[in-house]
Structure formats: C-alpha cells, structure tokens
N, C-alpha and C positions, 0 to 999 in steps of 0.2 A: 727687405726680406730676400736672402738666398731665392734663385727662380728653382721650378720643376727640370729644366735642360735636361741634364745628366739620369733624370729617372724616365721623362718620357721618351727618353732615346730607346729604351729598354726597346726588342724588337716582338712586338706582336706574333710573330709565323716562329716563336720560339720559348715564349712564355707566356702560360696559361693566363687568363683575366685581363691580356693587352688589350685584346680585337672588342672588350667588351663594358670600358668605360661606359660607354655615354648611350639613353636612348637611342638615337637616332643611328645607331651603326650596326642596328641587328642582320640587318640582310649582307652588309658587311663579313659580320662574321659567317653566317650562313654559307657564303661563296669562299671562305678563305679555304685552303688544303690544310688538310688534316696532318700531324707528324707524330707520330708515335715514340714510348720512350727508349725504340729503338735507333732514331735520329743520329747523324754525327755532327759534333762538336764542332765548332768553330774552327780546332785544326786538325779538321778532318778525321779524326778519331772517334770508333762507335761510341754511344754513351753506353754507359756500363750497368746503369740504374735501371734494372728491367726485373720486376717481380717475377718468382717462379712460375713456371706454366703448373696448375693445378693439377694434382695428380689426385681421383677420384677416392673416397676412403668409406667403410662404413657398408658398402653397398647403396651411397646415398645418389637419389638422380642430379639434385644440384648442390653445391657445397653450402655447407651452412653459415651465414656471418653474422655475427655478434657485435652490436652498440653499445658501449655499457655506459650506463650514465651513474652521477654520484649525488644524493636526493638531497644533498644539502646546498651543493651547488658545483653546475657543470657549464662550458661554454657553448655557446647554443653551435654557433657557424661550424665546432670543433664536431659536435656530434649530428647535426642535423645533413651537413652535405656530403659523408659518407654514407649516411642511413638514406637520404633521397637519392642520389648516385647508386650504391648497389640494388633497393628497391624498384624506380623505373626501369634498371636496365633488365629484369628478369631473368639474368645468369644466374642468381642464389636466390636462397630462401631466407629473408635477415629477420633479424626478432630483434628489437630493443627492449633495452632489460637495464634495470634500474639495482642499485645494490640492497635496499630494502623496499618492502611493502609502502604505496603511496606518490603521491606528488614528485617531479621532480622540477627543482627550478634550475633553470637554465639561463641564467643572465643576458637576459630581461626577462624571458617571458615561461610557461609554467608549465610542462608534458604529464602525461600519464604515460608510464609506458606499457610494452606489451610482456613481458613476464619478469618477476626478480633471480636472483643471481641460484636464490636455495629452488625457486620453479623450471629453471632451464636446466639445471645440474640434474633432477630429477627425470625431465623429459628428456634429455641429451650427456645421457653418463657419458659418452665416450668423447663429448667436446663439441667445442666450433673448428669449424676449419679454420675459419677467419675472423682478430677478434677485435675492431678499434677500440683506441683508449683516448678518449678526449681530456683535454686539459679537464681539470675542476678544480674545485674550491682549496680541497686538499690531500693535498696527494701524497700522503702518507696515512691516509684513511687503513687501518689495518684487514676490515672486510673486504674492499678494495683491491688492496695489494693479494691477499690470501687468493683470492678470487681468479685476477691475472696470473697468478703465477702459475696454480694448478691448469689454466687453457694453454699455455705452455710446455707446460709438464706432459700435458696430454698429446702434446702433437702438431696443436693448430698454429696459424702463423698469427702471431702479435703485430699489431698496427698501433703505432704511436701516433695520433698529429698535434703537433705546434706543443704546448708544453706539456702534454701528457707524455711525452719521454720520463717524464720526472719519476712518472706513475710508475712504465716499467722499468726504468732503471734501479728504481727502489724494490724491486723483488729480485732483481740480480737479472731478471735475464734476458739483458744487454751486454752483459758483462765478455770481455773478450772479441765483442762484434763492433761493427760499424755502427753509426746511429748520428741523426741529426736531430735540432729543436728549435725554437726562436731562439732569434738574436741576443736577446732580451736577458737570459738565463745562460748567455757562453761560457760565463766566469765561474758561475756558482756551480755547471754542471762540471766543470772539469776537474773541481775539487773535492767536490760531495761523491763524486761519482769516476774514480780514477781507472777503474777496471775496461771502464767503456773506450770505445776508441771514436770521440765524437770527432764531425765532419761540421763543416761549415762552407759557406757561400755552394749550397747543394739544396736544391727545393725535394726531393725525399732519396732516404738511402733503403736500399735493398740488400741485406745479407742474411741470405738463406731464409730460414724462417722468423727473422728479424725485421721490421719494415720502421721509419720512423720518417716525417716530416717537417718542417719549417714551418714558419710563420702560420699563419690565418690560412691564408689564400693559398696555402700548399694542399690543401686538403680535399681540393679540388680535382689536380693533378695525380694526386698520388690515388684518391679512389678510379678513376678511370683507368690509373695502369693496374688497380688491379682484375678489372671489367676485363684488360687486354691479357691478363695471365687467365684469367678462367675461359674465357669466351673466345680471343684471337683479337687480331688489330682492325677486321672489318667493325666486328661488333664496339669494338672500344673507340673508333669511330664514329659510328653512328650515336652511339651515349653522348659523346661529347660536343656533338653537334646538336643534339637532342638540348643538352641544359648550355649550350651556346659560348664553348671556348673551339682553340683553334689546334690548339695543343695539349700535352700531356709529359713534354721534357723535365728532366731532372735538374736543369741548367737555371742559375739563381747565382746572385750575386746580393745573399745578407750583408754585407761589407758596405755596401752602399748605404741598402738602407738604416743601418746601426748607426754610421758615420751622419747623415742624415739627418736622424730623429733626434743624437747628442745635439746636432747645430741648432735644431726649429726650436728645444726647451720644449721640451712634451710637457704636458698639463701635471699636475701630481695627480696619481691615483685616488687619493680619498676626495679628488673636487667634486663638492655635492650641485649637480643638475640643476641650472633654473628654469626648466622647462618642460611639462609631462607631454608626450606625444602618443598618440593616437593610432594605433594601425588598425584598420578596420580589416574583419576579417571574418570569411564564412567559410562551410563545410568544403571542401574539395580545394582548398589555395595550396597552393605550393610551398611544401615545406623551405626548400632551398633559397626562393624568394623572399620567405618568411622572414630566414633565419637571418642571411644576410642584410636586409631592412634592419631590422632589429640592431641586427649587433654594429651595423656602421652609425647610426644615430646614437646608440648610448653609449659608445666609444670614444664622441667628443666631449665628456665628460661634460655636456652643454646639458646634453636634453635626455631624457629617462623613457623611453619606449615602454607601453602598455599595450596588449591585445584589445582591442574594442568590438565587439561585438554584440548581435541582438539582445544575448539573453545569456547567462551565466553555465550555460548548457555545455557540455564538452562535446566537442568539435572533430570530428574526423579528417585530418586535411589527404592530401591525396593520394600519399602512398601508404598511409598507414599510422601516422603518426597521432598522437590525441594531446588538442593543447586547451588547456584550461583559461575559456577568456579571464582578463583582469579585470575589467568594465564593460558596464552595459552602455550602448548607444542610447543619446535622452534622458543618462540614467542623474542621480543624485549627486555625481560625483564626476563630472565631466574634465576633459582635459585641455591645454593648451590652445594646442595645436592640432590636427587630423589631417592626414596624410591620405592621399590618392589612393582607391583601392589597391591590391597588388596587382604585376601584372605577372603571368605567369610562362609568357612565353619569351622562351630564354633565360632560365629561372637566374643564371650567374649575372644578368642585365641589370639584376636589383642593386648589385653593389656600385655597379659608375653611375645609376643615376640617385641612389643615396648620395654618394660624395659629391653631385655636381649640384644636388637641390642643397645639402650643407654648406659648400660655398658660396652660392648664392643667400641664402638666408641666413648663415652664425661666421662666415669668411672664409678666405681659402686659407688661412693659418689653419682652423679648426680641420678641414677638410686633409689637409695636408696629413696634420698629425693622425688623423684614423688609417690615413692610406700607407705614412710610416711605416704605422703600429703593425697594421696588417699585411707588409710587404707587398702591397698592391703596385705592379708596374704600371699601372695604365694613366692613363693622361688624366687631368679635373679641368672642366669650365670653371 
C-alpha cells in the first residue's frame, strides 16, 4: 500500500485540520499562531483569498446568515460547521432554514431546523447578507435553486462548500466569476458549467460577492474567513482557536489528493455498511463534533452512524441546532457498536480522532480513504 509521506508532509501552521489529527495534540494546537487568510504564500506573495469586509445594510446591528438545508437530503459536515462556526462566534444572527416544512436528513443523522425558505423570505424580505449552500442530495432541486438565486439577486453574498457549487452554479450566479468545488466533480463542472471560471488546488475562492469552497474540510476555513470579514482578524482568531485549528489560508493542493484517492481505489458509493454505530448523544453536544463523527464513520462506506440517545425526544445541541435521535439507548432496536460520548472541546478534534479509532478498528485503507474523500491533511495512527 502507497504510504501517507507526501500527505502528511502537508504543513500544519498553513493548513486548517493539520495541528488537529489526533487526541492527544489539543494543547498542541492551543499554543500554535494563528494565520489569517491574509498570510503570504510560499513565494512570498499575499494570498489573495480574503472575503469582503462586511459592509452593514438594512439598518441591521449584525449581519444576517443563512444555512439552507435541502429536506430530502443534505451533508451534514457541509451544513452543520458553518452553522456552528458562525453561531459560537456571535458576529451574526444565523437562522437555518430548511427548503420545506419538516425533518431534514442529513446524511447520517436527522435536524429540524429553524425556519423554511417561504418563513425567512416572509420575516426577511430584503435577504440574508450571508447565505451557505451545502452539498445535497440534489442539486438541481428547482425550490432550491429559485430560492438561492433571488439571495443573490437581493444582494447578499452566496457561500458554496464542497459540492454545493453545483447548487449555485445551476442558477447562474457563478457565471463570469471565480469559484472552487471538490476534486471529485472537476470534470463534470467544467462542462455542465462553462460560464464559470473554476479554480482548483485552492481551499476557498473569494470574488466579490461570490464565495465557493473545496473538499469537506474546507469548510472550516472558509467559515472563519468569513468570522474575519465581519468581525476582524483578532475575532477570527479567537473562533478558530475556539473550535481548534491553527489556520484559515486559502492554500490547498486538491491535486494531491485526486491523484491519491485514483491510486487507494476508493470504495464504490452504493457499498452497503456492515455495521450500525452508535453515537450517543444529549442536549447541549456540539454540533460540529457531532457532525464530523458522523460524517467520518459513514464515509467508510464500513459502518452507518445513528444518533443514540435516552429517549426519542428532540434534542437542542449547543448552538441552536435540533437533531432528531434515531434510537433509544436500551431501546428494541440496539446497535453494533457505541462509540465514546462526544467530546466537545476542540469541536474540529472529532475528525482525527474518528480517522485514528477507523484505523485501528476497520484499517488504515478505510481510514485513508475518508481522509482522501475529505481532503484531510493531517496525519492517521
């Protein structure tokens, strides 16, 4: 098996989710300097990937930001660590908003959110300032698309991450600007989508009120620069030392890991799970912890992540989010395996020590491939 070398060379003090592999190196990141996506480049040139500074509109005291989730199915990591990221950091006012009345599922696990597309449009005629579009199911959903376009139309700035480009590039308005996505979809966006001027080996692009991200684990980065457009780069540090990276550069090398994940033979998509897992979970967890548990466990196409908890009772986790447990603890219907409570300090902590408990227990193949998938620079036990 190809070794990790060449990925864990990736440097930590440069790229967000290095400094945060593994347990054991929380104080680690704690003490590392902070770099904004102000930073210069390896040859010595500023990076240029720097969202606008927020210019106040409305008469509002903080700017408004917008989650939109799609109720048929959305990705959790894509919607949940912008919505925990802008929410802890208390620069805006964020509302998640779902595109109809009802449940949304979030691949693995199941939100209620906090108003639909026809309740905010109602409350907020003049828009969101700020409006992420996470990957979903289908992104060519016409409510959807209708929905993004007019927050554009209106003014506010669109947030794509990871393949929710798909989303806004399908209402046009990409068109003419810069824009990044996963690796994953290079090909298909350059010909479905000819108007745009995509970027690659770039963890998020900024053009104007255009905003678009990479992989998984871009999404990370690209919410805190924009903590640093509304707030300033004290505040967009202290956030990001808060949920425990070290960084917030735009500097990414997809190239790698596309070349990479062709070599390892990723799993096929439809490999059905042989194994249901457990996450136990009570009122006040951490979304962001949550979401990344989650999504790195059912990523190895091994094992199927369920919310476990007391009682079927919906759940308010800490910043605002409401997740619908899948099982009861004790209950009729028990699972595999159950997994450590979560821990919540250092919410970005969840994903290196998901990938180090995967290769110890399903192999570092399986471990590998999630951290491919999700452009993860940081090292596995």
């Amino acid at each position: 098996m190809h070794n990790l070398t060449r990925r864990t060379m990736v440097s930590s003090a440069v790229i967000a989710f290095a400094s945060l592999a593994l347990a054991g190196r929380a104080a680690t990141a704690h003490q590392a300097p902070v770099t904004s996506s102000a930073a210069f480049d390896a040859s010595g040139n500023p990076n240029p990937e720097k969202i606008a500074r927020y210019q106040a509109r409305f008469g509002r005291a903080k700017p408004l930001v917008a989650v939109v989730g799609l109720n048929e199915g959305t990705i959790i990591s894509d919607f949940v660590i912008p919505y925990g990221v802008m929410a802890r950091s208390g620069v805006a006012d964020v509302v998640s908003v779902s595109v109809k009345p009802g449940p949304v599922k979030m691949q693995p696990l199941t939100f209620e959110l906090q108003s639909t597309i026809d309740a905010f449009d109602k409350r907020y005629p003049e828009g969101a300032d700020y409006l992420f579009v996470p990957a979903v199911e289908n992104f060519s959903d016409p409510d959807l698309l209708k929905w993004v376009k007019s927050q554009g139309d209106k003014g506010g700035t669109v947030i794509s991450i990871c393949f929710g480009a798909l989303v806004v590039a399908s209402t046009g308005l990409f068109d003419g600007h810069r824009a990044t996505s996963h690796y994953g979809n290079e090909e298909m966006r350059a010909v479905r989508f000819p108007k745009v001027k995509w970027e690659k080996n770039i963890r998020y692009v900024a053009d104007g009120k255009r905003v678009s991200s990479a992989g998984v684990s871009a999404s990370m980065p690209t919410s805190i620069a924009l903590v640093e457009a509304i707030a300033g780069p004290e505040k967009a540090a202290e956030v990001a030392r808060d949920v425990g990276i070290d960084s917030w550069s735009s500097r990414h090398d997809s190239d790698m890991f596309q070349a990479e994940a062709a070599e390892a033979g990723m799993p096929p998509a439809d490999q059905q799970p042989q194994v249901t897992l457990g996450i136990p979970v009570k009122a006040g967890d951490d979304e962001i912890a949550l979401a990344l548990t989650a999504e790195t466990y059912s990523r190895t196409g091994i094992t199927m992540a369920f919310a476990v908890a007391a009682s079927k009772a919906p759940l308010r986790l800490a910043h605002g989010l409401v997740l619908l447990p899948d099982r009861v603890a004790g209950g009729p219907d028990p699972v595999d395996r159950t997994l450590a409570p979560l821990d919540a300090s250092q919410a970005t902590r969840a994903l290196g020590m998901s990938l180090a408990d995967i290769s110890k227990t399903y192999g570092r193949q399986a471990a590998r491939n999630v951290a491919l998938f999700m452009e993860y620079p940081g090292p596995i036990e």
